[in-house]
N, CA, C and O atoms as a GROMACS GRO file, in nm:
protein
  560
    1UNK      N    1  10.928   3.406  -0.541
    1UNK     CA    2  10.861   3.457  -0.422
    1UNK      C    3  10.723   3.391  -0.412
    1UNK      O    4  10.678   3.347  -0.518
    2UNK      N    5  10.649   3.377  -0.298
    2UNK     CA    6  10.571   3.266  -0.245
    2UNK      C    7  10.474   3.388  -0.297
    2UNK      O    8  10.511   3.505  -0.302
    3UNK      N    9  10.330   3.334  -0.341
    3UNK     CA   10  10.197   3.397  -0.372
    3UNK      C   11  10.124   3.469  -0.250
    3UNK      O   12  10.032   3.420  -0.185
    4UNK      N   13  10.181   3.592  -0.230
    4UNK     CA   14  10.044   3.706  -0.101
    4UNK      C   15   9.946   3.678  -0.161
    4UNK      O   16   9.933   3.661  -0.282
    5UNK      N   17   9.864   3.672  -0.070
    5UNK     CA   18   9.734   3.729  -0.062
    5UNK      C   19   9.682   3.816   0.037
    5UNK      O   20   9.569   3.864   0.026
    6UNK      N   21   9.754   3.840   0.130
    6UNK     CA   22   9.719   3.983   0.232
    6UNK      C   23   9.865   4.060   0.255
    6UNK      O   24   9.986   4.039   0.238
    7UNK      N   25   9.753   4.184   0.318
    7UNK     CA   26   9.863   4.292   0.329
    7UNK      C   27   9.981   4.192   0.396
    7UNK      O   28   9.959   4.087   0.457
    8UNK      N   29  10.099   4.246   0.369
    8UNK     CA   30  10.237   4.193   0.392
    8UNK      C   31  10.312   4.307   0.376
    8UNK      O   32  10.302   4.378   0.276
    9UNK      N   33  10.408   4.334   0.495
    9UNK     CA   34  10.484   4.403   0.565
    9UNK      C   35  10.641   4.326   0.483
    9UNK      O   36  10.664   4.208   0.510
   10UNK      N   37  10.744   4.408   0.380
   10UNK     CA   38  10.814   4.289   0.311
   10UNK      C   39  10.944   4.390   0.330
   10UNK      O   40  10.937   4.511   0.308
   11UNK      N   41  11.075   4.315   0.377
   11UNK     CA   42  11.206   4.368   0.400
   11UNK      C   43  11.256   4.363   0.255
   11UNK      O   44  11.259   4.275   0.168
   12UNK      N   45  11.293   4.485   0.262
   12UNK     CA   46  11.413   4.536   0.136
   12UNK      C   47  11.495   4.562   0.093
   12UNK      O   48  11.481   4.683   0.072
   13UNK      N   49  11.617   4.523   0.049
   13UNK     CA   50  11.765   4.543   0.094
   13UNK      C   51  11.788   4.702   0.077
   13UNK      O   52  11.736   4.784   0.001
   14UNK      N   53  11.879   4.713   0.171
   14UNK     CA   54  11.879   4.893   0.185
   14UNK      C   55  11.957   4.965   0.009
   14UNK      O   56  12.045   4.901  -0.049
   15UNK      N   57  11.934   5.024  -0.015
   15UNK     CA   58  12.016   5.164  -0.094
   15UNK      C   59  12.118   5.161  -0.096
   15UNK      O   60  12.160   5.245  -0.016
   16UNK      N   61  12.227   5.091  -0.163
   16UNK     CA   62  12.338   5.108  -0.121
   16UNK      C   63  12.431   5.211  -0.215
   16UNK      O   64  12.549   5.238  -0.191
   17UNK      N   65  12.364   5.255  -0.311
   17UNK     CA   66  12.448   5.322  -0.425
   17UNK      C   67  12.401   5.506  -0.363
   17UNK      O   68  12.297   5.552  -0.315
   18UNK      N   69  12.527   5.562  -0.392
   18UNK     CA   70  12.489   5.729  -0.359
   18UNK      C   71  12.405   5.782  -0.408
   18UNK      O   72  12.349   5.877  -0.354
   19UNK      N   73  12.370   5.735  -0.530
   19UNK     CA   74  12.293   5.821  -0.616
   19UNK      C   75  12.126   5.790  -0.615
   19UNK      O   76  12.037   5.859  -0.666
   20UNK      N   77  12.115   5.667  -0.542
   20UNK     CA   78  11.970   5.619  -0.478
   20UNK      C   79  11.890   5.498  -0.632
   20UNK      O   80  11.779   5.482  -0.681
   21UNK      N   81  12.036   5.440  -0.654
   21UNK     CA   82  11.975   5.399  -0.747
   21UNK      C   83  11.918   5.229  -0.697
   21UNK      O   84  11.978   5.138  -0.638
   22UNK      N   85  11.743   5.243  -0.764
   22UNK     CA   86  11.704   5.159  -0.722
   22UNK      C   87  11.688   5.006  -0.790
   22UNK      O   88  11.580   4.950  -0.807
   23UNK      N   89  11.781   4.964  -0.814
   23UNK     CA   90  11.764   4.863  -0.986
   23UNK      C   91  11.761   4.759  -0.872
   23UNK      O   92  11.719   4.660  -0.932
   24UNK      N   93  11.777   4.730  -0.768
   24UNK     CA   94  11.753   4.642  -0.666
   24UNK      C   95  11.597   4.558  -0.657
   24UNK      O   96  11.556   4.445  -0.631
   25UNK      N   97  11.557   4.659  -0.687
   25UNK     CA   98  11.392   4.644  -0.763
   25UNK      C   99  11.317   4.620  -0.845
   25UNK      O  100  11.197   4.594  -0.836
   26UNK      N  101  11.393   4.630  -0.946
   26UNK     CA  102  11.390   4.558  -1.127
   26UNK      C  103  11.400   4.472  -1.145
   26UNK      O  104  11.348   4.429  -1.248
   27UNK      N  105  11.484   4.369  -1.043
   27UNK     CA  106  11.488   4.234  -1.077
   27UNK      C  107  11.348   4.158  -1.080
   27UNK      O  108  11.326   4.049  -1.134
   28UNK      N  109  11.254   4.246  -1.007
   28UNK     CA  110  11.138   4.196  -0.904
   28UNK      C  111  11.172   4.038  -0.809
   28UNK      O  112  11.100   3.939  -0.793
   29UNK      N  113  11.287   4.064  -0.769
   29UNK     CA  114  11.290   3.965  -0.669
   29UNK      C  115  11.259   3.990  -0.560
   29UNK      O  116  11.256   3.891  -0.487
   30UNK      N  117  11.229   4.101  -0.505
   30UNK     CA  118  11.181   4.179  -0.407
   30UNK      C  119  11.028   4.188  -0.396
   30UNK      O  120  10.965   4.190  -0.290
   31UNK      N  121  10.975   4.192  -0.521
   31UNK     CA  122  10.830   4.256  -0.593
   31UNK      C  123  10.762   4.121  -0.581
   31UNK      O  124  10.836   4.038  -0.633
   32UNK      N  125  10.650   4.065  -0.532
   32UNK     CA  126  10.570   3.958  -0.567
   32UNK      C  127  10.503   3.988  -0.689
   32UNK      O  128  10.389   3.942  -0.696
   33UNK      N  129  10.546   4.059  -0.795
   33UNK     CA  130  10.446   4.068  -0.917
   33UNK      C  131  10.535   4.176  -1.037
   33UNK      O  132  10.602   4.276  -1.015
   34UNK      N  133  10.505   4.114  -1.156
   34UNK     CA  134  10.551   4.226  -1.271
   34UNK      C  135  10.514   4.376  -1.228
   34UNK      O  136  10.402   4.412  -1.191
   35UNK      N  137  10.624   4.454  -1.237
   35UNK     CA  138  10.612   4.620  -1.227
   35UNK      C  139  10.556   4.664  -1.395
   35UNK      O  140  10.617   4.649  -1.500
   36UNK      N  141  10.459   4.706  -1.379
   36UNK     CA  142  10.390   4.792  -1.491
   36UNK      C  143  10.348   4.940  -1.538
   36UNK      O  144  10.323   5.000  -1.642
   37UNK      N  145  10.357   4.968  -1.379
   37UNK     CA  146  10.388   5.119  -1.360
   37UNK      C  147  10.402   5.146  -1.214
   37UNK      O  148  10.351   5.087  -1.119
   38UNK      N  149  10.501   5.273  -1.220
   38UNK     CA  150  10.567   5.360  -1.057
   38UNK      C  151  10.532   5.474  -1.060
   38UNK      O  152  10.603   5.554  -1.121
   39UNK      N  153  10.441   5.508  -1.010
   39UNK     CA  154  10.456   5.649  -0.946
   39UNK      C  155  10.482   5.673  -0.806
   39UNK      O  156  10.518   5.590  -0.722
   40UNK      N  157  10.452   5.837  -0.786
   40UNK     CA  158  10.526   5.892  -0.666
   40UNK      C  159  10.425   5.969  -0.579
   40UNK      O  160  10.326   6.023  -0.626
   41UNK      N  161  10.469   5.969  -0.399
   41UNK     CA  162  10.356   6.045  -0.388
   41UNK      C  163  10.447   6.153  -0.277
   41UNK      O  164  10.512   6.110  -0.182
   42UNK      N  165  10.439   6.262  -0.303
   42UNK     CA  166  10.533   6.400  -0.225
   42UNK      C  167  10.457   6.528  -0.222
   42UNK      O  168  10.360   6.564  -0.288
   43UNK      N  169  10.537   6.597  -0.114
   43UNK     CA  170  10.502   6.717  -0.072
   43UNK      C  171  10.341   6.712  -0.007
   43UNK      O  172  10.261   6.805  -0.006
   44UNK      N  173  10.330   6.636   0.023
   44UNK     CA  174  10.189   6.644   0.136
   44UNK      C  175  10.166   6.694   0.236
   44UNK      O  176  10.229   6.656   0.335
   45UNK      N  177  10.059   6.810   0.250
   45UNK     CA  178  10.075   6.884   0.389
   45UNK      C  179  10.055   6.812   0.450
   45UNK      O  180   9.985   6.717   0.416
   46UNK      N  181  10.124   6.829   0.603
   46UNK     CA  182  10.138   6.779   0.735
   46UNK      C  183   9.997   6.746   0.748
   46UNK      O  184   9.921   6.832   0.704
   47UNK      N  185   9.941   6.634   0.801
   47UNK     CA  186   9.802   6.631   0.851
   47UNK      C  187   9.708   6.569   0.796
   47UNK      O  188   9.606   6.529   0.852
   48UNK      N  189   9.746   6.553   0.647
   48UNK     CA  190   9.656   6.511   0.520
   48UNK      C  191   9.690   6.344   0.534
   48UNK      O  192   9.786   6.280   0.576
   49UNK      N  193   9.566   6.311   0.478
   49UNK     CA  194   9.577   6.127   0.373
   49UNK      C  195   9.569   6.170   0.334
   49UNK      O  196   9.548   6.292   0.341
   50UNK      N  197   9.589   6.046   0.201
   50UNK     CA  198   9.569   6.072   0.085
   50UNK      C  199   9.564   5.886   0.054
   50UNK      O  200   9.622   5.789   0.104
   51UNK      N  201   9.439   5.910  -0.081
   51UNK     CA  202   9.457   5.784  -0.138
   51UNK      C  203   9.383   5.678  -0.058
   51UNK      O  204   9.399   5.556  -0.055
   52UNK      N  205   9.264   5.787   0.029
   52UNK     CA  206   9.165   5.656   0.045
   52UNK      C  207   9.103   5.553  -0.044
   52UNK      O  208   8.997   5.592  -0.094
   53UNK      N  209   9.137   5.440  -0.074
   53UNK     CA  210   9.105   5.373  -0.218
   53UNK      C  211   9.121   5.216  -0.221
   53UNK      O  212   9.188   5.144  -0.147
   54UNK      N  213   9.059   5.190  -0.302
   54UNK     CA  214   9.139   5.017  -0.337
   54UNK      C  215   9.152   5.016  -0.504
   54UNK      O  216   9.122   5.113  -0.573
   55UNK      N  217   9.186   4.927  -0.541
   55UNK     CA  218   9.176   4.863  -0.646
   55UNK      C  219   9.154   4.745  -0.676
   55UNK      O  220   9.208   4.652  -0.615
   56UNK      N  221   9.075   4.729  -0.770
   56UNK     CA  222   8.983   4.568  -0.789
   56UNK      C  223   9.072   4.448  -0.846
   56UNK      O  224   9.066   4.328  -0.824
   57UNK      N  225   9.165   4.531  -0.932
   57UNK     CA  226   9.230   4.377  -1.018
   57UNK      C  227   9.416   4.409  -0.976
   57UNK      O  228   9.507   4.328  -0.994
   58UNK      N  229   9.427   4.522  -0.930
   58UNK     CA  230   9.573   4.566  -0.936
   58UNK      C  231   9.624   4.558  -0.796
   58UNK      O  232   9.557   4.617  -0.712
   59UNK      N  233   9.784   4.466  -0.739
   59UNK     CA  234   9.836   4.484  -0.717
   59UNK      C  235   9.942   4.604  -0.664
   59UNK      O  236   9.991   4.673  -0.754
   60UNK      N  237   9.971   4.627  -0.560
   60UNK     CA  238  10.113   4.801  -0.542
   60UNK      C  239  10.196   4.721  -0.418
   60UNK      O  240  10.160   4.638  -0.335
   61UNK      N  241  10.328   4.789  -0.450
   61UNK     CA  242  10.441   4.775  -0.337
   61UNK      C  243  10.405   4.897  -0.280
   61UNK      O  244  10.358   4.970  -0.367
   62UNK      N  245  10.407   4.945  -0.178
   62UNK     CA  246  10.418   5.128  -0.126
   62UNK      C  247  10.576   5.116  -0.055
   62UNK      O  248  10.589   5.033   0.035
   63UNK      N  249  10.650   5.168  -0.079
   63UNK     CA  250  10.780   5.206  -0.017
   63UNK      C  251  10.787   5.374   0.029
   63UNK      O  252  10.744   5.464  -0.043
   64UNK      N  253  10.838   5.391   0.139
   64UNK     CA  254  10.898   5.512   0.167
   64UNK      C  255  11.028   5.514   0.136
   64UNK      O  256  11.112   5.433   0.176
   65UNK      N  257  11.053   5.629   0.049
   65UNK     CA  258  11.178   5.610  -0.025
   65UNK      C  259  11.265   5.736   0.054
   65UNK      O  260  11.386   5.751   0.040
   66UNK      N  261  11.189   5.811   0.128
   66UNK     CA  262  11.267   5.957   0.217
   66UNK      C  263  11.148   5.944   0.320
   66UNK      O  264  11.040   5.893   0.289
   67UNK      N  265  11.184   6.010   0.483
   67UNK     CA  266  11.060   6.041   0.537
   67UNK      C  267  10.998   5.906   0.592
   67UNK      O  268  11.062   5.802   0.584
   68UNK      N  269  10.855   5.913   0.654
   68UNK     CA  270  10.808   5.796   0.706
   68UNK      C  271  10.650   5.820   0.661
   68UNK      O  272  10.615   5.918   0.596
   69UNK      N  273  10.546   5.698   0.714
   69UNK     CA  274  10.423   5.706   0.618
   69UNK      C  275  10.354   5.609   0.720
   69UNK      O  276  10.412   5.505   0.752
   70UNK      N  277  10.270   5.630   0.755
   70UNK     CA  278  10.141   5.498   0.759
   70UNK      C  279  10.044   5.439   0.661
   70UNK      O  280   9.947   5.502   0.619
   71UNK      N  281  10.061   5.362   0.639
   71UNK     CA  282   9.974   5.244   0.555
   71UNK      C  283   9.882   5.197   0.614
   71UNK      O  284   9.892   5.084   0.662
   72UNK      N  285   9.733   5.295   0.632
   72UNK     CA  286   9.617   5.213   0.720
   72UNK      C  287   9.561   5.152   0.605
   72UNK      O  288   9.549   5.209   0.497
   73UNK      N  289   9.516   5.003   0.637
   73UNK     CA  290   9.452   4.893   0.580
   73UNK      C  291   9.350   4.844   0.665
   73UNK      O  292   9.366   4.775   0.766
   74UNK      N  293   9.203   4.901   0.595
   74UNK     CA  294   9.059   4.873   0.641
   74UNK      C  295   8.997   4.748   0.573
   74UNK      O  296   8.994   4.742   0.450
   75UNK      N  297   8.939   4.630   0.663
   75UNK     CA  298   8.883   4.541   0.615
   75UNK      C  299   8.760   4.588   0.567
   75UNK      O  300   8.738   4.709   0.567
   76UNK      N  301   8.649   4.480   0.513
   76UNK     CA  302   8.516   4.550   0.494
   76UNK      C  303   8.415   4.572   0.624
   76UNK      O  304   8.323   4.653   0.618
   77UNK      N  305   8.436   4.504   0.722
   77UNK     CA  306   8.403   4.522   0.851
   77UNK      C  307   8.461   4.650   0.916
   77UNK      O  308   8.431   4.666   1.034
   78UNK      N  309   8.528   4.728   0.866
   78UNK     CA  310   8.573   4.830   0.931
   78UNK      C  311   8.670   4.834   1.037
   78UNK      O  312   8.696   4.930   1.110
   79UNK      N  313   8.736   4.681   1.039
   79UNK     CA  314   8.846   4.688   1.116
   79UNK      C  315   9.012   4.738   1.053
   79UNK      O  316   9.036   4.698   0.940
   80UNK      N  317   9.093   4.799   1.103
   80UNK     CA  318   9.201   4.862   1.102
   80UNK      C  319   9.304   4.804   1.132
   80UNK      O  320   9.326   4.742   1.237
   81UNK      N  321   9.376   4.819   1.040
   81UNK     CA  322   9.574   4.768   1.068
   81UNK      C  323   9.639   4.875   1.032
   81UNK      O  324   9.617   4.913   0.917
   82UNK      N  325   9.720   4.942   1.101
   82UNK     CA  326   9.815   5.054   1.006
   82UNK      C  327   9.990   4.973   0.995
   82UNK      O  328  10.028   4.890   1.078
   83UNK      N  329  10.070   5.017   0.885
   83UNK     CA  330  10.218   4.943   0.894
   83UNK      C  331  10.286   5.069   0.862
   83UNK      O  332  10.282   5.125   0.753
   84UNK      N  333  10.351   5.109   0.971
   84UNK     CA  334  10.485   5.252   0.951
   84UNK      C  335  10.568   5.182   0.870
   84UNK      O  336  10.606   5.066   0.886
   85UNK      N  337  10.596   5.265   0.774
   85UNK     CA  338  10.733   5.224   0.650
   85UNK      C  339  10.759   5.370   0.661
   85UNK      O  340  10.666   5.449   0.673
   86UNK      N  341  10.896   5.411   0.658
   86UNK     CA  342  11.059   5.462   0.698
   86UNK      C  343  11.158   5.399   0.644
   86UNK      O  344  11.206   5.290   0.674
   87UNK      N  345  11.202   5.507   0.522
   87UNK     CA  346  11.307   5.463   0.448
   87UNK      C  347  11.260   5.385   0.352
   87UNK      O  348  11.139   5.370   0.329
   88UNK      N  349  11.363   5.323   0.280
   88UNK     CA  350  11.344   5.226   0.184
   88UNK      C  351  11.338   5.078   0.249
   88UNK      O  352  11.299   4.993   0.169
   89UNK      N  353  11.370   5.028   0.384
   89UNK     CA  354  11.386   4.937   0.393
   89UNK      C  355  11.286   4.862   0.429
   89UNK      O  356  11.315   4.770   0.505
   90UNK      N  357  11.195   4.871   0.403
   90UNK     CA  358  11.033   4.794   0.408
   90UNK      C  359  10.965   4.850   0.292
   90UNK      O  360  10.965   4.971   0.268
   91UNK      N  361  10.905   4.757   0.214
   91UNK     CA  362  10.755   4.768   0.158
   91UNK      C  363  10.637   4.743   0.185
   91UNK      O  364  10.634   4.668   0.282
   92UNK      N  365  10.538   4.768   0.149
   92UNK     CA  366  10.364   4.708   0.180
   92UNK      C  367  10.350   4.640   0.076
   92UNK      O  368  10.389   4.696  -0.027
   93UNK      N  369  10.305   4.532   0.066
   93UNK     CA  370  10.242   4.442  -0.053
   93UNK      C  371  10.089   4.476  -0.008
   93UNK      O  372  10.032   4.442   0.096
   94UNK      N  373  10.046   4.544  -0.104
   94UNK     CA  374   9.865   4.496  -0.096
   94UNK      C  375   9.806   4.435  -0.240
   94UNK      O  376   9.822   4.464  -0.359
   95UNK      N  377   9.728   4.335  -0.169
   95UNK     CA  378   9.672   4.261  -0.334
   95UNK      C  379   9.516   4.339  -0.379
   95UNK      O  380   9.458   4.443  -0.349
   96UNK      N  381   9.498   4.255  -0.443
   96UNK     CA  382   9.409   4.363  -0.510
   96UNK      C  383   9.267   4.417  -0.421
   96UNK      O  384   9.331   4.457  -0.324
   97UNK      N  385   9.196   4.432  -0.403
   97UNK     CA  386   9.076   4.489  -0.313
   97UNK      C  387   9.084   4.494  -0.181
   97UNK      O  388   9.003   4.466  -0.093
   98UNK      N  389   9.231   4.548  -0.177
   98UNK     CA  390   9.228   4.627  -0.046
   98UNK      C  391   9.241   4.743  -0.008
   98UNK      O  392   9.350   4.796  -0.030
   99UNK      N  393   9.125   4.829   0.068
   99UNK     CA  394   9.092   4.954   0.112
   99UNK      C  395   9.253   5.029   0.178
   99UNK      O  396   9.318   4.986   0.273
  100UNK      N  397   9.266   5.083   0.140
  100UNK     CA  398   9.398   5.140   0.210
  100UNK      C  399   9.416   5.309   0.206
  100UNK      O  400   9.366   5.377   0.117
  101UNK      N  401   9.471   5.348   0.287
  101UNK     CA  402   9.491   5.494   0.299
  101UNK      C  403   9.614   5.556   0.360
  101UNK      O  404   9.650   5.534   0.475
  102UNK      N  405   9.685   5.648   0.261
  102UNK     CA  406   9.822   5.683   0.393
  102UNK      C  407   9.788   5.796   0.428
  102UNK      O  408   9.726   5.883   0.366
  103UNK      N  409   9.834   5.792   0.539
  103UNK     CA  410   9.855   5.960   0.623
  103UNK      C  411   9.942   5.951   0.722
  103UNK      O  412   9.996   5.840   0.729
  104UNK      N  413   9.975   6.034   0.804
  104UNK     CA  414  10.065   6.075   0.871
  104UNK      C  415  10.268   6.094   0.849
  104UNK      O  416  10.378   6.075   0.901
  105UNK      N  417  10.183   6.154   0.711
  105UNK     CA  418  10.350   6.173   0.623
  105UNK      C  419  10.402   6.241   0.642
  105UNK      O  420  10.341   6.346   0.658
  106UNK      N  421  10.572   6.249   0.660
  106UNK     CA  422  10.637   6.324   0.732
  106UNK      C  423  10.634   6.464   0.586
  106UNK      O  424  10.592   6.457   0.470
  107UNK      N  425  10.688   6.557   0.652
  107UNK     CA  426  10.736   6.662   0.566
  107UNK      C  427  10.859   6.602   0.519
  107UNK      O  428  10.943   6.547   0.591
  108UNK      N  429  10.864   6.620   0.375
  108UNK     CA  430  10.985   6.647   0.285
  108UNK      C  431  10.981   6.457   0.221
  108UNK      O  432  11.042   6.411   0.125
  109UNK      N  433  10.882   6.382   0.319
  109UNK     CA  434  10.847   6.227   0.265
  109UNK      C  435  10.836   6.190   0.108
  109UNK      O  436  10.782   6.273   0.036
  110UNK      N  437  10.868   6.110   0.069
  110UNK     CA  438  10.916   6.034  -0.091
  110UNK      C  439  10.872   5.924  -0.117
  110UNK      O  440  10.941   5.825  -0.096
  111UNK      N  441  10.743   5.915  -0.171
  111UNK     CA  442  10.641   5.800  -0.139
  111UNK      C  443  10.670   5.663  -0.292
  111UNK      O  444  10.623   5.701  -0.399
  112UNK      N  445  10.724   5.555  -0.294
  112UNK     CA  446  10.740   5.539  -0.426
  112UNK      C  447  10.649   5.391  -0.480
  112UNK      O  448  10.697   5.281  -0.452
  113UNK      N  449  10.560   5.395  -0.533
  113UNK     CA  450  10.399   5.265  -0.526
  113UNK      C  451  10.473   5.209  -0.696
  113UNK      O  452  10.504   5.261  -0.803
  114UNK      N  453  10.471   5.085  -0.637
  114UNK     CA  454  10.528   5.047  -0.785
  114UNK      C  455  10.300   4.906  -0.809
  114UNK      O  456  10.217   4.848  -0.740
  115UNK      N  457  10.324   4.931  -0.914
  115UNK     CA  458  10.183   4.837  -0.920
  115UNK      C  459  10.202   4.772  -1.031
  115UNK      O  460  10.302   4.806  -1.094
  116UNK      N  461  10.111   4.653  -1.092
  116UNK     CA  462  10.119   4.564  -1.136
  116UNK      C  463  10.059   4.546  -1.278
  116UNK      O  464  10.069   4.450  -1.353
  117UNK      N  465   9.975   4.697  -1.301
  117UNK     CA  466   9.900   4.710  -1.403
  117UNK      C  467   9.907   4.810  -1.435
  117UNK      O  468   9.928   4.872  -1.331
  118UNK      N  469   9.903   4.910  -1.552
  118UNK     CA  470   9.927   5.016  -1.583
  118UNK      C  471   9.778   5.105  -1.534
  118UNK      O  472   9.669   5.050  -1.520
  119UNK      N  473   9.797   5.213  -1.519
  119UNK     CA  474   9.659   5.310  -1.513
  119UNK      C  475   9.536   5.274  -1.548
  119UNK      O  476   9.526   5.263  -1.670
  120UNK      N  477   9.454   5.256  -1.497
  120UNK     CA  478   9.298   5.182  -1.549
  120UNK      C  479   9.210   5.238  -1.423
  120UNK      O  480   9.208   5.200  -1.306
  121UNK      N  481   9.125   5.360  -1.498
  121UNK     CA  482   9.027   5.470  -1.390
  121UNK      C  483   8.919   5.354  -1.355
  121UNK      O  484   8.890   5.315  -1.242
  122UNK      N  485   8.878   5.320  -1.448
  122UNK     CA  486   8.789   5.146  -1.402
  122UNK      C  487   8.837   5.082  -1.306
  122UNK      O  488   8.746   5.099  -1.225
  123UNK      N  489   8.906   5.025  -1.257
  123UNK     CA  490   9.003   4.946  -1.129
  123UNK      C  491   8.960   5.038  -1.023
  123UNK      O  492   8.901   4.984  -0.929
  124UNK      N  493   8.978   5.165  -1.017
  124UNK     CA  494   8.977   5.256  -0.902
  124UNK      C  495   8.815   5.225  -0.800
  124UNK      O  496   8.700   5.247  -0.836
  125UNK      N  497   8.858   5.172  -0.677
  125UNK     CA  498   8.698   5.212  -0.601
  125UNK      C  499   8.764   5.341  -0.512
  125UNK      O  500   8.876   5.330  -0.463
  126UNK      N  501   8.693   5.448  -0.499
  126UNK     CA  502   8.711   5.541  -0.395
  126UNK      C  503   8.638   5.594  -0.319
  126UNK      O  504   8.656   5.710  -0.280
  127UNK      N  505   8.502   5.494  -0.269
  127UNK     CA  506   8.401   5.520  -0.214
  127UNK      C  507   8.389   5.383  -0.136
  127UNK      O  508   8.369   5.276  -0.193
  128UNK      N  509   8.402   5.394  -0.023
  128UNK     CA  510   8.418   5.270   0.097
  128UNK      C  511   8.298   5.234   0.116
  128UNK      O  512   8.294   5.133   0.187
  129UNK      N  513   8.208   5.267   0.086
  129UNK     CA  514   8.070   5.234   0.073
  129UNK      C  515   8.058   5.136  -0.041
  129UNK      O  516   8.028   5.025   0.001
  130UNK      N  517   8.071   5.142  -0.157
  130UNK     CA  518   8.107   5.067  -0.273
  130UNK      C  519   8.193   4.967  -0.230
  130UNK      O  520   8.164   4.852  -0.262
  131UNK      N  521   8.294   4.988  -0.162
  131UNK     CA  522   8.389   4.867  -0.106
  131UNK      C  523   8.284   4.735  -0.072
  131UNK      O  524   8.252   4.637  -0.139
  132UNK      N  525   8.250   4.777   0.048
  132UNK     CA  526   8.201   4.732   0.131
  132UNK      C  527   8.071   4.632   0.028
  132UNK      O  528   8.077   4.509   0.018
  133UNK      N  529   7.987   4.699  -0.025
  133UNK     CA  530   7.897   4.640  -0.142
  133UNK      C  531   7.998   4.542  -0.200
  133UNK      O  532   7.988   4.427  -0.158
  134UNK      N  533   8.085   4.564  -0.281
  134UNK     CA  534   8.149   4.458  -0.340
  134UNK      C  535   8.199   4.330  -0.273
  134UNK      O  536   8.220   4.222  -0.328
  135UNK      N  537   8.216   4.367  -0.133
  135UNK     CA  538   8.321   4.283  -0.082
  135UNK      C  539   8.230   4.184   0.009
  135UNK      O  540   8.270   4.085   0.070
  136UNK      N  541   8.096   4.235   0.002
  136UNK     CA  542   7.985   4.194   0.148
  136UNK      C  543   7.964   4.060   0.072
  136UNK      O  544   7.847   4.060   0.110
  137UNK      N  545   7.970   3.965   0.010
  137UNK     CA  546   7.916   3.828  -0.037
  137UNK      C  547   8.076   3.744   0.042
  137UNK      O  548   8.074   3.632   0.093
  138UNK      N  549   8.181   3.820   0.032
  138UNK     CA  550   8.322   3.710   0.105
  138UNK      C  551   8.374   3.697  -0.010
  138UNK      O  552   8.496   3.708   0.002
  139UNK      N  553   8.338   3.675  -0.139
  139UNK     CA  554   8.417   3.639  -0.221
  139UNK      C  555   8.527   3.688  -0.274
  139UNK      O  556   8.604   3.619  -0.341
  140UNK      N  557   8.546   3.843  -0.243
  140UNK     CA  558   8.682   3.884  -0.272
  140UNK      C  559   8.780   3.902  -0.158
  140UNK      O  560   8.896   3.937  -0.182
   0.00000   0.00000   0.00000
């Protein structure tokens, strides 16, 4: 798979097993990057984001695995892209220091972020103000 460097909107072959098994994804032929850790994001009241944030060195796929989701992606200028993902059959590629936030998750939605690096509270920015500081020279 060709090297992202921006958000990318990426088709995914659908689910085809009953049991929702996703090994379709393990190959990472799908994945522009080693999976190092997956978590999940569910049961979100109606109305809420969640996960206003970036990360500095880490890589995530975001898939909707049940339900639907917006993926808003803020530059440091404060301009806006959102990408609806529904179902499994799209992912979000975001590379590393990009501001992103979901909301408008359906009830009963099955959020599944596969990333590239294991847990590291250091990586985390969650203050868009700080973004913005880091990002204001262009170089990232």
């Amino acid at each position: 798979m060709e090297q992202l460097t921006e958000p990318t909107a990426l088709t995914l072959p659908r689910i085809v097993d009953a049991r929702g098994n996703l090994s379709f994804i393990e190959g990472e032929t799908n994945c522009p990057f080693e999976i190092e850790r997956v978590y999940w994001t569910y049961d979100v009241p109606g109305g809420e984001e969640r996960y206003g944030r970036a990360l500095m060195t880490t890589s995530e796929l975001v898939v909707a695995l049940a339900g639907s989701v917006d993926v808003v992606v803020t530059t440091p200028d404060g301009s806006e892209q959102a990408f609806t993902l529904n179902r499994s059959y799209r992912g979000l590629f975001l590379p590393p220091m990009t501001w992103r936030r979901i909301e408008n998750i359906t009830t009963g939605a099955v959020i599944m972020t596969l990333a590239s690096k294991i847990y590291d509270e250091a990586d985390y920015i969650e203050d868009f103000a700080r973004y913005k500081e880091i990002t204001a020279d262009g170089t990232v």
